[in-house]
DOGU-72744 format. One record per residue (C-alpha): x, y, z; residue number from 1. Coordinates in Angstrom, 2 decimals, always signed. Example, Ala and Ser with C-alpha at 12.3 -4.5 7.8 and 13.67 -1.06 7.14 Angstrom:
% DOGU-72744
{c1=+12.30&c2=-4.50&c3=+7.80&i=1}
{c1=+13.67&c2=-1.06&c3=+7.14&i=2}
This chain:
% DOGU-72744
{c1=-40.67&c2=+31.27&c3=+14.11&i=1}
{c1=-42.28&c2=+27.68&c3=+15.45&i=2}
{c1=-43.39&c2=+25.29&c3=+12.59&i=3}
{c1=-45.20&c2=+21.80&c3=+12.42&i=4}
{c1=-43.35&c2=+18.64&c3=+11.35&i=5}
{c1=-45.32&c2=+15.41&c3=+11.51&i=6}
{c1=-47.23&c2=+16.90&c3=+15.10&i=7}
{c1=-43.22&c2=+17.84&c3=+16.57&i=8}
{c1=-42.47&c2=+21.96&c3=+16.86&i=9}
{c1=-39.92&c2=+22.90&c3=+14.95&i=10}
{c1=-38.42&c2=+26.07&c3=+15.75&i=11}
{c1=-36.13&c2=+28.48&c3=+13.06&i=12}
{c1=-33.99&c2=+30.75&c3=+14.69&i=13}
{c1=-32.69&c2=+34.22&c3=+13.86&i=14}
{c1=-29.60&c2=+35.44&c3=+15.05&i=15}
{c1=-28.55&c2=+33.69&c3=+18.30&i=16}
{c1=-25.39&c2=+35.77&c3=+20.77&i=17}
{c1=-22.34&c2=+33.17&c3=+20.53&i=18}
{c1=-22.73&c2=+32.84&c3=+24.95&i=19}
{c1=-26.15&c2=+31.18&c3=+24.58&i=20}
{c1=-25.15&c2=+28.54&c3=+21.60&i=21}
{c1=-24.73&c2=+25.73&c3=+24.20&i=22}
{c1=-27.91&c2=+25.88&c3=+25.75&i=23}
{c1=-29.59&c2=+25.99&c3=+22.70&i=24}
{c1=-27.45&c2=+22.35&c3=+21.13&i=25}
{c1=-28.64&c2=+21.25&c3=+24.49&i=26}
{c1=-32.32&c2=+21.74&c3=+23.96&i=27}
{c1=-32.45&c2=+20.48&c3=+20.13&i=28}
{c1=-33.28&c2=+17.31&c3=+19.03&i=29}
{c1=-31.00&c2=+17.39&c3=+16.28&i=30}
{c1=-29.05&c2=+19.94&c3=+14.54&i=31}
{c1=-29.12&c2=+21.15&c3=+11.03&i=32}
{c1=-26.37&c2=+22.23&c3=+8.68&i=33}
{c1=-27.83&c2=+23.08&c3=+5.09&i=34}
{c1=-25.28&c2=+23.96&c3=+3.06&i=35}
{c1=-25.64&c2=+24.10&c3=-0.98&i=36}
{c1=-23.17&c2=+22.07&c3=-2.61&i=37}
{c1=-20.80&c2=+25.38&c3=-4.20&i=38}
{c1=-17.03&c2=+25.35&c3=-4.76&i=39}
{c1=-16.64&c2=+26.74&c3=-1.63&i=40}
{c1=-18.45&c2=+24.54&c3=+0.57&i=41}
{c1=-16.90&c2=+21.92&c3=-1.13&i=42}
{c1=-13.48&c2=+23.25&c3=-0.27&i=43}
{c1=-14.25&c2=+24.29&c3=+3.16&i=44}
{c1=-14.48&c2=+21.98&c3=+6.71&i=45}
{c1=-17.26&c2=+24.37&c3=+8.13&i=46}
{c1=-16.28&c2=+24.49&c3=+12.58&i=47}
{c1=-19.91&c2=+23.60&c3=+13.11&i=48}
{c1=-19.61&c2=+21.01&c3=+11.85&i=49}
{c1=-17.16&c2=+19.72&c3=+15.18&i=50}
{c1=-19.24&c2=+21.69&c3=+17.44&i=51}
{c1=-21.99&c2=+19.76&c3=+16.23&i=52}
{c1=-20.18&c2=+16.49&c3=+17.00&i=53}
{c1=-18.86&c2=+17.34&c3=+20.21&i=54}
{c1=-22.36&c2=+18.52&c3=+21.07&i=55}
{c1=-23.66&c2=+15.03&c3=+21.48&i=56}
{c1=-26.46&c2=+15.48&c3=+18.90&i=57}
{c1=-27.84&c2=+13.97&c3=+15.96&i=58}
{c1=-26.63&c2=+15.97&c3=+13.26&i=59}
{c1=-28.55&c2=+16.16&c3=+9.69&i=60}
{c1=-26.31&c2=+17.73&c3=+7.35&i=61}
{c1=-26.14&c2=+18.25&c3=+3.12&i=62}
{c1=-24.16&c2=+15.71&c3=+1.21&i=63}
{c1=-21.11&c2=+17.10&c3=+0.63&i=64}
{c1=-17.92&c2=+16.34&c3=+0.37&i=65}
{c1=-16.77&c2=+18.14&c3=+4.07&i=66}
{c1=-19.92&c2=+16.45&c3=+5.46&i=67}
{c1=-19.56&c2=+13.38&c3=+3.63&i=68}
{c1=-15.92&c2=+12.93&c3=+4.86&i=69}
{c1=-16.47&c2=+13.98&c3=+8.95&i=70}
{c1=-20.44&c2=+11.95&c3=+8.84&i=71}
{c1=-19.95&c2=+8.98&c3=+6.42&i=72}
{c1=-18.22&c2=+5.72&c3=+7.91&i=73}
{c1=-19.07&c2=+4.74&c3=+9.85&i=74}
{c1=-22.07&c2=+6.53&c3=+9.51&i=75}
{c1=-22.12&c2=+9.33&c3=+12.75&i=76}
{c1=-25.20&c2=+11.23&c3=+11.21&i=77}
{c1=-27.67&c2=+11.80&c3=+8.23&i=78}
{c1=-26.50&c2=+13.00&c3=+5.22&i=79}
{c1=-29.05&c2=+14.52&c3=+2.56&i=80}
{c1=-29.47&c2=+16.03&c3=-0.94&i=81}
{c1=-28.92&c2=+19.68&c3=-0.79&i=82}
{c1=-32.92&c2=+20.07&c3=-1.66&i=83}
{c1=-36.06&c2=+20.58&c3=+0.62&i=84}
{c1=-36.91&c2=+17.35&c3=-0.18&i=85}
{c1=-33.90&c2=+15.98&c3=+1.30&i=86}
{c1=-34.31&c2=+17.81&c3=+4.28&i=87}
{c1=-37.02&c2=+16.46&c3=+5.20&i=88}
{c1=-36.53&c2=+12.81&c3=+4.63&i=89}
{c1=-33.61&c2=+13.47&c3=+6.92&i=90}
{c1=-36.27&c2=+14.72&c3=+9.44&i=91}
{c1=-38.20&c2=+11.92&c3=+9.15&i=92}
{c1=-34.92&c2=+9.14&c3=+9.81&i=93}
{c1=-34.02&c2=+11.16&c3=+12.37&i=94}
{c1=-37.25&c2=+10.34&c3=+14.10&i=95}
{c1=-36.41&c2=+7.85&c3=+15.34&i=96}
{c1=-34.74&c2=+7.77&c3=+18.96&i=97}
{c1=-32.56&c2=+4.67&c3=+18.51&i=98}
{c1=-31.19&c2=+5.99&c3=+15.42&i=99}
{c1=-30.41&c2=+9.39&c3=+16.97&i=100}
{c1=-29.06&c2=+7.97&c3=+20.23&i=101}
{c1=-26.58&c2=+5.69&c3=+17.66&i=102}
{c1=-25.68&c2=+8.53&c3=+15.58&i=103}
{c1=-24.83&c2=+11.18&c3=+18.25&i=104}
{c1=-22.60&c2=+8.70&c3=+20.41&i=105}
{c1=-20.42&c2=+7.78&c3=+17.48&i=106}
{c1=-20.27&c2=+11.64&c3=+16.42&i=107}
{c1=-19.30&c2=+12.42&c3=+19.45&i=108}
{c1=-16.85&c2=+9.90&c3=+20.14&i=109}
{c1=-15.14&c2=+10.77&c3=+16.46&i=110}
{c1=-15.17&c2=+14.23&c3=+17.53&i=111}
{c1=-13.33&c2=+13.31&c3=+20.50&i=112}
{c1=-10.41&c2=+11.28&c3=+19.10&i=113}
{c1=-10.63&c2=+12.35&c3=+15.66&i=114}
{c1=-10.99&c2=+16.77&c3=+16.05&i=115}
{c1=-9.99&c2=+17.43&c3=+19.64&i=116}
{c1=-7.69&c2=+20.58&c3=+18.83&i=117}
{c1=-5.33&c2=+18.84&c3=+21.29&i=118}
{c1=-5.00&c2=+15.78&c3=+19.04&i=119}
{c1=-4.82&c2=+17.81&c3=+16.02&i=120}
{c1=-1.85&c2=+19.40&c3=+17.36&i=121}
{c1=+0.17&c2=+16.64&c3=+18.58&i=122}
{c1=-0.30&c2=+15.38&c3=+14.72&i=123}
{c1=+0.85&c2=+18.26&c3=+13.20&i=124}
{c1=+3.82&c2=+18.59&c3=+15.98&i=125}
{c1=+4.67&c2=+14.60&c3=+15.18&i=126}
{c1=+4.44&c2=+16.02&c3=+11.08&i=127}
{c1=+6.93&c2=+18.23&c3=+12.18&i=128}
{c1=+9.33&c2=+16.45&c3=+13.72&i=129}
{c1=+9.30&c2=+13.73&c3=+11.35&i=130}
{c1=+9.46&c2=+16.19&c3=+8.42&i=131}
{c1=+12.87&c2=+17.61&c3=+10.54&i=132}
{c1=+14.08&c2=+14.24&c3=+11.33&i=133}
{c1=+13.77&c2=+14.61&c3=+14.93&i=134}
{c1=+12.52&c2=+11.59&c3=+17.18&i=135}
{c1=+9.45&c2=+12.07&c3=+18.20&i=136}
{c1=+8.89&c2=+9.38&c3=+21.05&i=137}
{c1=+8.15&c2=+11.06&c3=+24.41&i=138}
{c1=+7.54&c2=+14.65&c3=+23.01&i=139}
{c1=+4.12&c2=+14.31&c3=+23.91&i=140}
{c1=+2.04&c2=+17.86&c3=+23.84&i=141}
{c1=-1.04&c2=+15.09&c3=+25.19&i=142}
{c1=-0.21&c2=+13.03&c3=+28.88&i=143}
């Protein structure tokens, strides 16, 4: 389904096979997660939220608390109300190129050092150690 937004297409998408995600991230603008603020998505760090970040896009995303604490500071993309409203004033900052180009370098470079599965893992092997009272200099799982 292809919409209007301020003379720019905007396209909806049904159901898309997993093989074909990356060249769709690829041709977006930015990327939208919409998610209503619930006990659950307030408890849960959605994984598209990282693919979005490594993707290299702007991402637009509800204000809430897994967004809120991945997006917020510094600020790596747009946060909004959970309401059609908020949407699309999110749309409309995202606009603008500079912003977007400002927004998807930092997410990406926080997914980078901040989500890379490999860095993840080295923390929670250093958590391990430490918790065991091994020494953990030179037990590198990274270089």
């Amino acid at each position: 389904m292809e919409n209007e937004f301020i003379g720019r297409p905007v396209h909806f998408l049904e159901y898309i096979n997993f093989e074909r995600i990356p060249e769709y991230y690829r041709g977006a603008d930015v990327l939208v997660i919409p998610r209503p603020s619930t006990l659950s998505t307030y408890l849960a760090f959605p994984q598209k939220l990282l693919d979005y970040m490594a993707s290299g896009k702007t991402i637009l995303a509800t204000d809430i608390a897994p967004h809120r604490f991945a997006l917020e500071s510094p600020p790596a993309g747009i946060l909004f109300p959970p309401t059609a409203k908020g949407l699309v004033e999110a749309l409309r900052q995202s606009m603008d190129e500079e912003v977007r180009r400002i927004l998807s370098d930092r997410a990406r470079k926080m997914a980078v050092e901040n989500y890379c599965h490999l860095r993840q893992t080295e923390r929670i092997y250093s958590l391990f150690k430490e918790i065991t009272g091994e020494n953990t200099r030179g037990s590198g799982i990274i270089g």
